[in-house]
DSSP file (Angstrom, degrees, kcal/mol; ACC not computed):
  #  RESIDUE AA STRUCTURE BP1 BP2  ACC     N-H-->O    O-->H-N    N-H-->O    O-->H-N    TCO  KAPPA ALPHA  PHI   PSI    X-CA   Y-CA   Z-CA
    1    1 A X     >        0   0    0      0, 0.0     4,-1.8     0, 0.0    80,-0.1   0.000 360.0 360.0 360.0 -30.0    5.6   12.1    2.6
    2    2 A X  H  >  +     0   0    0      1,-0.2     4,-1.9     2,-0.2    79,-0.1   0.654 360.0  44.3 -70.5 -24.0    5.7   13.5    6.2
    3    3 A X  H  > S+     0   0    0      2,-0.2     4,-1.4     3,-0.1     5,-0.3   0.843 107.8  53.9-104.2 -31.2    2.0   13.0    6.8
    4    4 A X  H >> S+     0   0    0      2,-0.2     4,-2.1     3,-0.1     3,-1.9   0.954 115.9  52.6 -69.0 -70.4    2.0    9.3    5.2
    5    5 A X  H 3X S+     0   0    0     -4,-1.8     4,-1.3     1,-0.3    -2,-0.2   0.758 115.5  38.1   4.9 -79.9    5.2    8.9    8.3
    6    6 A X  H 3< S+     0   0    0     -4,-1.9    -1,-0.3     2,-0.2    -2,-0.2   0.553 116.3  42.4 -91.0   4.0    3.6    9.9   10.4
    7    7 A X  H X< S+     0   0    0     -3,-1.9     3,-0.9    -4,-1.4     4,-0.5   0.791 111.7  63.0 -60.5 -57.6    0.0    8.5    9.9
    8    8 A X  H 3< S+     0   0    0     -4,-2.1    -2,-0.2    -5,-0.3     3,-0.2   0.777 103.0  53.6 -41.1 -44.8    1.9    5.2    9.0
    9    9 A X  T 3X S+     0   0    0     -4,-1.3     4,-0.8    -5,-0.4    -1,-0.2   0.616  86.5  81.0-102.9   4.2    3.2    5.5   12.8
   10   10 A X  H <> S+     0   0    0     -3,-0.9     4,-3.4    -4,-0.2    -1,-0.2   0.881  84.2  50.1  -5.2 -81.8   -0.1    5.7   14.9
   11   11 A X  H  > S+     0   0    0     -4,-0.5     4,-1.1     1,-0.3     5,-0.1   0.876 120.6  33.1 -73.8 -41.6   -1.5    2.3   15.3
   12   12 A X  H  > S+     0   0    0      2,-0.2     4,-1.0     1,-0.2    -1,-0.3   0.899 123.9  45.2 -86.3 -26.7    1.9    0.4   16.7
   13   13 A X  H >X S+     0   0    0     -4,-0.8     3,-1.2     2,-0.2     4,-1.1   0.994 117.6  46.9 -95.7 -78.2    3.2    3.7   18.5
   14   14 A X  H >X S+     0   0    0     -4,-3.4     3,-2.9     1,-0.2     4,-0.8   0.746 119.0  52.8 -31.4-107.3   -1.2    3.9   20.0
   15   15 A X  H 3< S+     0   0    0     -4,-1.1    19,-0.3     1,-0.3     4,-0.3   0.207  99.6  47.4  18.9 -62.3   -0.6    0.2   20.8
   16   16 A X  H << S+     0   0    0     -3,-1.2     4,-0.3    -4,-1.0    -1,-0.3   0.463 116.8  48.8 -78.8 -20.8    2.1   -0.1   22.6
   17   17 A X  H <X S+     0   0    0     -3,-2.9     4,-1.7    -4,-1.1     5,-0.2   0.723 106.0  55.3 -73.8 -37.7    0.7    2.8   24.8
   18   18 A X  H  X S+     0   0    0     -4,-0.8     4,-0.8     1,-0.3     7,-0.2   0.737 105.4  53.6 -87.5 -10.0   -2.4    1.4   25.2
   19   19 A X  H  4 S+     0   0    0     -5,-0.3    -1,-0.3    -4,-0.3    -2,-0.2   0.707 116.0  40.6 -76.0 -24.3   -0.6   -1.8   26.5
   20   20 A X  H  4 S+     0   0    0     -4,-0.3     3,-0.3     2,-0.2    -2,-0.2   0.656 118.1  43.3 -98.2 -16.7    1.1    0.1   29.0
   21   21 A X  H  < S+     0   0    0     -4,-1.7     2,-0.2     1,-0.2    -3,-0.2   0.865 130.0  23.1-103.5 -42.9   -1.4    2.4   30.1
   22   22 A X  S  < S+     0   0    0     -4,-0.8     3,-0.4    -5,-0.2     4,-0.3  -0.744  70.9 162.7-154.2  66.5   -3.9    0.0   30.2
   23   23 A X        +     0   0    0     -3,-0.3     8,-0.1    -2,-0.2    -4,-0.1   0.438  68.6  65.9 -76.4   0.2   -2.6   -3.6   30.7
   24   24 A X  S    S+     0   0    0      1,-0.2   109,-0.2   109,-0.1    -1,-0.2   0.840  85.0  64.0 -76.8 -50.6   -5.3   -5.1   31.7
   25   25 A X  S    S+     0   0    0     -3,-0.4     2,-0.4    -7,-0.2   105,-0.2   0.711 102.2  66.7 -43.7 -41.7   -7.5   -4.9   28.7
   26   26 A X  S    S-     0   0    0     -4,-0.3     5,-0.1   103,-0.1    -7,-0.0  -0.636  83.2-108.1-101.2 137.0   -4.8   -7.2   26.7
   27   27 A X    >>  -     0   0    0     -2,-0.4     4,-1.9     1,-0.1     3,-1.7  -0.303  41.1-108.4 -53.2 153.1   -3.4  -11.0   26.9
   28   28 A X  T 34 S+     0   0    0      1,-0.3     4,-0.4     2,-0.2    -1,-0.1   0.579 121.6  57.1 -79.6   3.8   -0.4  -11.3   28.1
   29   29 A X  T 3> S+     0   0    0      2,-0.2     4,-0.6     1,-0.1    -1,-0.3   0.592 108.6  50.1 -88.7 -16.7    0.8  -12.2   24.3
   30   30 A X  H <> S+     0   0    0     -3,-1.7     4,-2.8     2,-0.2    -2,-0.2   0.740 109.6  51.3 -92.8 -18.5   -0.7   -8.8   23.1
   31   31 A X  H  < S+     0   0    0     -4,-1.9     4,-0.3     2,-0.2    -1,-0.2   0.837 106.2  47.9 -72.7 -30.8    1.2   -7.1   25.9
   32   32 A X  H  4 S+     0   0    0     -4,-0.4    -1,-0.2    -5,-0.2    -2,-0.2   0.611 116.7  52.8 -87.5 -12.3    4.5   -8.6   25.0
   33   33 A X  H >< S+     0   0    0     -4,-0.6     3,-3.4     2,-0.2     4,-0.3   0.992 105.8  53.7 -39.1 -93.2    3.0   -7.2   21.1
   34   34 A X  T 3X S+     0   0    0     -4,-2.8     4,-1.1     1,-0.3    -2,-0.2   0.417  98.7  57.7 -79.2 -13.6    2.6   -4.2   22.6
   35   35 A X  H 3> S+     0   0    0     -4,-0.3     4,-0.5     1,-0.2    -1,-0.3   0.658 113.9  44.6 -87.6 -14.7    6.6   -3.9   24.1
   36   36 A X  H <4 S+     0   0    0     -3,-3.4     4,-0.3    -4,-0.1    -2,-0.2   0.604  90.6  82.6-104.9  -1.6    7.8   -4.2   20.5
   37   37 A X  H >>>S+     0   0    0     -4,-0.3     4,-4.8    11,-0.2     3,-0.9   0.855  85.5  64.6   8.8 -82.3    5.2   -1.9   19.3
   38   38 A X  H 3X5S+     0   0    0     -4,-1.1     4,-5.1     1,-0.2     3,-0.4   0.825 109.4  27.7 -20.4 -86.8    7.7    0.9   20.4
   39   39 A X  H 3<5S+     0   0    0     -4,-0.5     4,-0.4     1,-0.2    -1,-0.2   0.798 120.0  59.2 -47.6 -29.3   10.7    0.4   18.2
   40   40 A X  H <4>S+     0   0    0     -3,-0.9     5,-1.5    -4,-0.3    -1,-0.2   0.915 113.5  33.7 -84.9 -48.4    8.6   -1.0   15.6
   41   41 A X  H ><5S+     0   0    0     -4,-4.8     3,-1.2    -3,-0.4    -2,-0.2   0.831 118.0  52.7 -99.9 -18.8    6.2    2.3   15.2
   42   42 A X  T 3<<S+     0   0    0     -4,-5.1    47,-2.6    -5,-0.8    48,-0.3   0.758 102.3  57.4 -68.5   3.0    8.9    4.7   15.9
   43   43 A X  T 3 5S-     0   0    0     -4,-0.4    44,-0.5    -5,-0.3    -2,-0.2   0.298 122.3-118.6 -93.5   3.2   10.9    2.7   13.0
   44   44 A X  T < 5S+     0   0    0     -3,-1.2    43,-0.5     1,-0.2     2,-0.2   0.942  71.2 149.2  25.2  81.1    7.6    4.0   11.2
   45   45 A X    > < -     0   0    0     -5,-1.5     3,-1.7    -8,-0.2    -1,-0.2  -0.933  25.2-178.0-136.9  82.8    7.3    0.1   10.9
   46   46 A X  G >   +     0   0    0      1,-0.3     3,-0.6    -2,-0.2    -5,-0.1   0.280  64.1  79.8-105.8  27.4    3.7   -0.3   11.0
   47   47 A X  G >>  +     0   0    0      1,-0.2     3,-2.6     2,-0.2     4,-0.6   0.672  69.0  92.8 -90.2 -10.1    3.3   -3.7   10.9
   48   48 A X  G <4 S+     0   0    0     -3,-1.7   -11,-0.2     1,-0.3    -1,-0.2   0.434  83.0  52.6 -39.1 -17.3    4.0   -3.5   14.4
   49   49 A X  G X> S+     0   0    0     -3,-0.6     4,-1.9     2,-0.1     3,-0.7   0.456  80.9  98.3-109.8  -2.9    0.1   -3.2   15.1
   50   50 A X  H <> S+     0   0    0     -3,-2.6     4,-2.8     1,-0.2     5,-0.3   0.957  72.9  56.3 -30.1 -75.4   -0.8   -6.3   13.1
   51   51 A X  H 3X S+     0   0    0     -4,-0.6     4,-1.7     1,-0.2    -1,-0.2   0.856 112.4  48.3 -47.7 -35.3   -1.1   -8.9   16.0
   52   52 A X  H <> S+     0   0    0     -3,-0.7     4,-1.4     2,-0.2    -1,-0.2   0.990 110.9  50.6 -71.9 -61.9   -4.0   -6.2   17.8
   53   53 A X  H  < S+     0   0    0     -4,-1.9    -2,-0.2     2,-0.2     8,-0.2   0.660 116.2  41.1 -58.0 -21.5   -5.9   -5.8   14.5
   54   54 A X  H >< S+     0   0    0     -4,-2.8     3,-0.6     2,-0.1    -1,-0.2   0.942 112.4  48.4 -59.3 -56.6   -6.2   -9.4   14.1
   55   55 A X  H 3< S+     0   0    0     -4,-1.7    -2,-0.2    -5,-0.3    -3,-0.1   0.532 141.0   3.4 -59.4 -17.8   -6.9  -10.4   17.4
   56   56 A X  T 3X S+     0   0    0     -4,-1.4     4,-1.8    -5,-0.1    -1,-0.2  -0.248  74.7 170.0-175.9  82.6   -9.8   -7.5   17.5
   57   57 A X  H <>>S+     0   0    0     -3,-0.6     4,-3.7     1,-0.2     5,-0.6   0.814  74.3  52.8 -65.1 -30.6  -10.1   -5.7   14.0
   58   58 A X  H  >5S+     0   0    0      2,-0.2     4,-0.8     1,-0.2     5,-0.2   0.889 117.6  38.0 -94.0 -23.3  -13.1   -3.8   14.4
   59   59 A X  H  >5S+     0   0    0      3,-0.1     4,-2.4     2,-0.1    -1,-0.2   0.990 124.3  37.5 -41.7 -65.3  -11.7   -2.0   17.8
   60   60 A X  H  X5S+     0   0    0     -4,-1.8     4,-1.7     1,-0.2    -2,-0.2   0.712 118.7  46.0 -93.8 -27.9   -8.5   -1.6   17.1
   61   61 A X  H  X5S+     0   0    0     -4,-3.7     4,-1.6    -8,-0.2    -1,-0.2   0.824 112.3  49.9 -83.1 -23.2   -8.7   -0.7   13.1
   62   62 A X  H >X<S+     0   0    0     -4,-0.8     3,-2.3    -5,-0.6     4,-1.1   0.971 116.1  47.2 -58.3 -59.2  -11.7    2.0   13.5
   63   63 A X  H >X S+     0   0    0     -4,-2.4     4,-1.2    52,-0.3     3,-0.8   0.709 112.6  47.8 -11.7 -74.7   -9.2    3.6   16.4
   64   64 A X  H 3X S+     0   0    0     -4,-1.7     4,-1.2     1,-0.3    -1,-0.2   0.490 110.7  53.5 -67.6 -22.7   -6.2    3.4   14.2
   65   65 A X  H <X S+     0   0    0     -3,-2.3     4,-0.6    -4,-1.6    -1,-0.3   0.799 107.9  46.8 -98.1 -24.4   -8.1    5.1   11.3
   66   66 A X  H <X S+     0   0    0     -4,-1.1     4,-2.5    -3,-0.8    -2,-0.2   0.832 115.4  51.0 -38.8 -55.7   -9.2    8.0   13.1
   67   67 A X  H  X S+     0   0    0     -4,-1.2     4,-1.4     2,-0.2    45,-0.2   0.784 109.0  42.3 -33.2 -65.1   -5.8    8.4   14.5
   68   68 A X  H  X S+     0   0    0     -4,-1.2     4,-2.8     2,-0.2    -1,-0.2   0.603 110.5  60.1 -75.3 -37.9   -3.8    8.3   11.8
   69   69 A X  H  X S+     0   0    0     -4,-0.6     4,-1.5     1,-0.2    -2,-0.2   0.951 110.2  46.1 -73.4 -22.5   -6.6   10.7    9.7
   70   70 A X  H >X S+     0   0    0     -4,-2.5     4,-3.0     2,-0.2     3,-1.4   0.994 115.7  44.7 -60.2 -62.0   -6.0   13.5   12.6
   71   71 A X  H 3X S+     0   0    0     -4,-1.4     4,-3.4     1,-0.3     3,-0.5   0.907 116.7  45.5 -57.9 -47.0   -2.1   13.1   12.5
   72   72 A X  H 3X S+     0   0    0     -4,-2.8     4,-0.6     1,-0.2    -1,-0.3   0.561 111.5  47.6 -74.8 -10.2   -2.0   13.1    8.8
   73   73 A X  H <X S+     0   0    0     -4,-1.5     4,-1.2    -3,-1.4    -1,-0.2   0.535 118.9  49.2 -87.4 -13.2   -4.5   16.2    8.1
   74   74 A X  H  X S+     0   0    0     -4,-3.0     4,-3.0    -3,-0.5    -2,-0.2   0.923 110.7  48.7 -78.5 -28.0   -2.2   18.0   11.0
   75   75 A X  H  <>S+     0   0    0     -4,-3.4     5,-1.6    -5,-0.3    -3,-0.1   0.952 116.4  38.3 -41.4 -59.7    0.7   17.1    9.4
   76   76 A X  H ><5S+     0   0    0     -4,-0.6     3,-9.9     3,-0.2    -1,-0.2   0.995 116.3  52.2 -44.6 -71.3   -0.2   18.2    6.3
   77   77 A X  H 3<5S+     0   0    0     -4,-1.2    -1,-0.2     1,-0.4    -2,-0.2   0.903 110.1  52.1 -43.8 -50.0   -2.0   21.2    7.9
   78   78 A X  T 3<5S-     0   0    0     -4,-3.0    -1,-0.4    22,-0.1    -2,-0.2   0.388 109.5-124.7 -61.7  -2.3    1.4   22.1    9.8
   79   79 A X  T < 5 +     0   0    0     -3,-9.9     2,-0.2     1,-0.2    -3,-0.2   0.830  47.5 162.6  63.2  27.3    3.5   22.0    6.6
   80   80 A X      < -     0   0    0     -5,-1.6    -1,-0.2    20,-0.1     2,-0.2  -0.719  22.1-151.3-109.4 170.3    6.1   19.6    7.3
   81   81 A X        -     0   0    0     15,-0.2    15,-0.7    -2,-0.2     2,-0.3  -0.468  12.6-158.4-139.7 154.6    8.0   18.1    5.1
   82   82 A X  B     -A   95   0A   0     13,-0.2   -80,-0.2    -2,-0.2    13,-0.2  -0.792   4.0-174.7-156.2 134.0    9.9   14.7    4.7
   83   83 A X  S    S+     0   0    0     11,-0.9     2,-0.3    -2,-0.3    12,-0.1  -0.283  83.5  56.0-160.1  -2.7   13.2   14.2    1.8
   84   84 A X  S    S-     0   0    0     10,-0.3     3,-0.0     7,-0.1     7,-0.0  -0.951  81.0-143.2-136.7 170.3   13.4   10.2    2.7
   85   85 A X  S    S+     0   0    0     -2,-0.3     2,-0.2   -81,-0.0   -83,-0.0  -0.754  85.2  22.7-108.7  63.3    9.9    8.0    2.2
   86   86 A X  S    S+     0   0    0      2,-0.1   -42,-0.1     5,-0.1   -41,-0.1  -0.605  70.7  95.6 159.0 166.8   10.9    5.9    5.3
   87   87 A X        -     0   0    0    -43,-0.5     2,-0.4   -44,-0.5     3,-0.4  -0.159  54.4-145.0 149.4 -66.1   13.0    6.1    8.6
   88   88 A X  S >  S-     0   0    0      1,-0.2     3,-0.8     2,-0.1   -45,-0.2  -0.744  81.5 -20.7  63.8-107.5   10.5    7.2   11.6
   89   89 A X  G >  S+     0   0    0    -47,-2.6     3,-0.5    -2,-0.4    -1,-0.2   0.430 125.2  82.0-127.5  24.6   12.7    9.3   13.7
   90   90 A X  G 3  S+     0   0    0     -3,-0.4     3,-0.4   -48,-0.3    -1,-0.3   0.512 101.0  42.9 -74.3 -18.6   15.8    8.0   12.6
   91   91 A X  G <  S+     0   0    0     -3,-0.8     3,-0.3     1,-0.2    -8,-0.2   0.108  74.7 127.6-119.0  41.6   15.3   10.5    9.7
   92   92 A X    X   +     0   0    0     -3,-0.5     3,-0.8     1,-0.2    -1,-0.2   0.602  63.5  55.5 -75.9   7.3   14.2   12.9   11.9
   93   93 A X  T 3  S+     0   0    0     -3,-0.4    -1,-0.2     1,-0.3    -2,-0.1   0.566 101.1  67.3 -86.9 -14.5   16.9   15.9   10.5
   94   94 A X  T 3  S+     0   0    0     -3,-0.3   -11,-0.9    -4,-0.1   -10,-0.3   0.135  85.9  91.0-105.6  39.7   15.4   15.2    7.5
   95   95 A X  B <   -A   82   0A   0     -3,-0.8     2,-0.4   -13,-0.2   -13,-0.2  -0.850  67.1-128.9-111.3 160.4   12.0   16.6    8.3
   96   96 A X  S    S+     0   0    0    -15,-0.7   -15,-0.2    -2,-0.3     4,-0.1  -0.904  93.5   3.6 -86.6 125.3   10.7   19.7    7.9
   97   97 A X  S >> S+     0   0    0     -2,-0.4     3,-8.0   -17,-0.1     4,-1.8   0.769  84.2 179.4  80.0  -0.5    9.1   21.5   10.6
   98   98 A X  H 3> S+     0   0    0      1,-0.3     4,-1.6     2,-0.2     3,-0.3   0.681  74.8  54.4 -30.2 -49.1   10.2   18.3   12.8
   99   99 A X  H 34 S+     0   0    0      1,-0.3    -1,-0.3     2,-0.2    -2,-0.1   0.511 104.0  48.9 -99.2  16.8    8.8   19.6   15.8
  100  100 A X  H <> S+     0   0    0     -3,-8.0     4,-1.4     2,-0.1    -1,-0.3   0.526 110.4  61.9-104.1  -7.9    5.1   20.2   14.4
  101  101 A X  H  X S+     0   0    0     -4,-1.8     4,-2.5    -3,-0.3     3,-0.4   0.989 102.3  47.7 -71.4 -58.9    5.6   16.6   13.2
  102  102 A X  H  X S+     0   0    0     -4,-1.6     4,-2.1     1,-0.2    -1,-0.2   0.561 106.4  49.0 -57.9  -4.8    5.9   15.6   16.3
  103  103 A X  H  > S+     0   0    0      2,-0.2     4,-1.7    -5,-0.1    -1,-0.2   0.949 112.7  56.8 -98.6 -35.2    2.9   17.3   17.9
  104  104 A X  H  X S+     0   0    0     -4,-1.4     4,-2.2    -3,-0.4    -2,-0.2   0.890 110.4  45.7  12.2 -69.8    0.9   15.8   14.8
  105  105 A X  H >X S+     0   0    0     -4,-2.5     4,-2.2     1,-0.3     3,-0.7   0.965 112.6  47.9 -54.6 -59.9    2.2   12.3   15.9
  106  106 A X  H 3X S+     0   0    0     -4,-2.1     4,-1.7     1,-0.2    -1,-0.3   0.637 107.8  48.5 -53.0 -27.5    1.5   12.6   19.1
  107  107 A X  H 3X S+     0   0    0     -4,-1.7     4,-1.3     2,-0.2    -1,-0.2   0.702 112.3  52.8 -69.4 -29.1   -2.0   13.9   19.1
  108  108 A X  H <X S+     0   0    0     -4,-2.2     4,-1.9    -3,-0.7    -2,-0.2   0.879 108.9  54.8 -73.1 -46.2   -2.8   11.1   16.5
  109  109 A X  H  X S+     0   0    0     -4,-2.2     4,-2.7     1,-0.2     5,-0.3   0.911 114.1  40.3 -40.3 -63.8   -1.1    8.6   19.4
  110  110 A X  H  X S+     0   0    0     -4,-1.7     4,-1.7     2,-0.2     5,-0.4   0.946 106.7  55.0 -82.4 -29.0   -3.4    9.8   21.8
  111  111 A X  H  X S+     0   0    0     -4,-1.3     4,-2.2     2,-0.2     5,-0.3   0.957 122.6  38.7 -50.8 -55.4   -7.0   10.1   19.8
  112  112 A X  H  < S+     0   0    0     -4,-1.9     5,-0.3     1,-0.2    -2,-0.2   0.901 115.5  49.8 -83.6 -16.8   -6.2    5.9   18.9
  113  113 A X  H >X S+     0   0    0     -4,-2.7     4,-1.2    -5,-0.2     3,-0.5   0.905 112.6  46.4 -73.6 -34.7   -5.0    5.3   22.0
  114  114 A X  H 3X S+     0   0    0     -4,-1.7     4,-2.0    -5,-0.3     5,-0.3   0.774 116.0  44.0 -43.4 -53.1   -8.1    7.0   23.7
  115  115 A X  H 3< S+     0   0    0     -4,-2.2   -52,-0.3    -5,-0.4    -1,-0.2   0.529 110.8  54.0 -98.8 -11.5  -10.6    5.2   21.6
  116  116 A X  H X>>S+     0   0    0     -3,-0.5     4,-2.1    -5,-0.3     5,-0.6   0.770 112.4  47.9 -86.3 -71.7   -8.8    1.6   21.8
  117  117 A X  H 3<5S+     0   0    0     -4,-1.2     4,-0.3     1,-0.3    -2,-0.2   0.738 115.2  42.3 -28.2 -44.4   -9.0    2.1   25.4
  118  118 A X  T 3X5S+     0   0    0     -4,-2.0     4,-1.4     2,-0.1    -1,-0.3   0.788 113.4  51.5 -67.7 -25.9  -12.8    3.2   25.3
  119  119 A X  T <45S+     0   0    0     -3,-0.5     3,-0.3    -5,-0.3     4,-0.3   0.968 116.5  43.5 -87.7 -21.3  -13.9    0.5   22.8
  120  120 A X  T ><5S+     0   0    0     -4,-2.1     3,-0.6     1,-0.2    -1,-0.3   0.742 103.5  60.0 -85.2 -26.7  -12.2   -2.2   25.0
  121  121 A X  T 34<S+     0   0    0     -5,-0.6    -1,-0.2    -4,-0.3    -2,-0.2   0.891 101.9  52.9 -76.6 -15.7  -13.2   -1.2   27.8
  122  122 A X  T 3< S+     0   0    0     -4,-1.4     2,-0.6    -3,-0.3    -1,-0.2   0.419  82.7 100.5 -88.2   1.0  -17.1   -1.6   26.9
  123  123 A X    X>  -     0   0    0     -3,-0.6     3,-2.7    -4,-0.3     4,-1.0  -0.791  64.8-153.0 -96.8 119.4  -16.9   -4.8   25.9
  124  124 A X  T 34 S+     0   0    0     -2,-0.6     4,-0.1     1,-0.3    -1,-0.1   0.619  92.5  60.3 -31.0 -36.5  -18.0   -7.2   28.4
  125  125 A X  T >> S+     0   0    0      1,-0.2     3,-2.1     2,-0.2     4,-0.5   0.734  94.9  65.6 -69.5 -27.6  -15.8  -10.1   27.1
  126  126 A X  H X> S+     0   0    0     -3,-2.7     3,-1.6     1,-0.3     4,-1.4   0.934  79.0  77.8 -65.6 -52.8  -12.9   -8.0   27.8
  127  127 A X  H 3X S+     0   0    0     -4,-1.0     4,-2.4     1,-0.3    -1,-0.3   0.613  95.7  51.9 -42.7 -33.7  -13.5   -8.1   31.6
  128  128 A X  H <> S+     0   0    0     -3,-2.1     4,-3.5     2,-0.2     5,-0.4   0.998 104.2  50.1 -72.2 -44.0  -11.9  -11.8   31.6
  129  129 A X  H XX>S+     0   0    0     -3,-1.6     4,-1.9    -4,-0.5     3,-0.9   0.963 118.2  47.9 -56.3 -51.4   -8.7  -11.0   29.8
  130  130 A X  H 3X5S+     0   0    0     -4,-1.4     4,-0.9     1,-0.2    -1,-0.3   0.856 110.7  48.4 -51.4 -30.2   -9.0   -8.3   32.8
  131  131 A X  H 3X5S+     0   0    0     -4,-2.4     4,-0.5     1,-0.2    -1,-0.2   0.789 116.5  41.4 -76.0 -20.5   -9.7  -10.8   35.4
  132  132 A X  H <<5S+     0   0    0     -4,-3.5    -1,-0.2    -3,-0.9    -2,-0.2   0.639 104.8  61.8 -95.9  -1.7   -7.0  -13.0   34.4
  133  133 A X  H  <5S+     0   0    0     -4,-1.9    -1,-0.1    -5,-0.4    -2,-0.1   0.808 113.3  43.6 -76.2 -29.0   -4.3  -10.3   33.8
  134  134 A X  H  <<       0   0    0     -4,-0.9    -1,-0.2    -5,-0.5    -2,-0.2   0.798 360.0 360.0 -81.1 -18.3   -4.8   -9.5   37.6
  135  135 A X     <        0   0    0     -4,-0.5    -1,-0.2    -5,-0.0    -2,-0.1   0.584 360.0 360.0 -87.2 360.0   -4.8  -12.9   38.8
């Protein structure tokens, strides 16, 4: 259950980073996405990444699926443990191992944030959403 958690909280958690980190890349409706991202994928609420994968599926779901397979074969790999099936890190006393979940999570966070950030940045198209984010 700990590795579906935290797999489950990747893409909106990756998301919401990759809006902050790199605002440029996004519309200013995916950016305002990307500020409710937060609560949404620590709430291991993962619908929270929806509005990106529509708006550019084939970026933003390869990313998310990479991501999420890292966190959830470390999880796994790390032993932790989970005694609710939902929560995000409101039920973080009820993990096992809690803080190798979290280096799990985070490494998963940064691989799909990493790889949204490359795949957007090499598309050509992108460059307006950049020109107008600045303007």
């Amino acid at each position: 259950m700990a590795a579906v958690m935290a797999a489950g909280m990747v893409a909106p958690l990756a998301m919401a980073l990759a809006t902050t980190v790199r605002p440029g890349l996004f519309s200013e409706p995916e950016r305002e996405n990307g500020k409710a991202a937060w609560l949404l994928g620590l709430s291991f609420i993962s619908e929270g990444a929806i509005p990106f994968a529509a708006a550019d599926p084939w970026r933003v779901i390869v990313s998310s699926v990479a991501g999420s397979a890292v966190t959830g074969a470390l999880a796994m790999q790390f032993g932790t443990t989970l005694r609710a099936p939902h929560g995000g890190i409101w039920v973080l006393p009820l993990i096992g191992n809690f803080l190798l979940f979290l280096v799990a999570l985070a490494i998963g966070v940064l691989i799909t944030t990493a790889l949204v950030v490359a795949l957007k940045s090499g598309d050509r198209s992108r460059q307006q959403v950049d020109a107008a984010a600045t303007v």
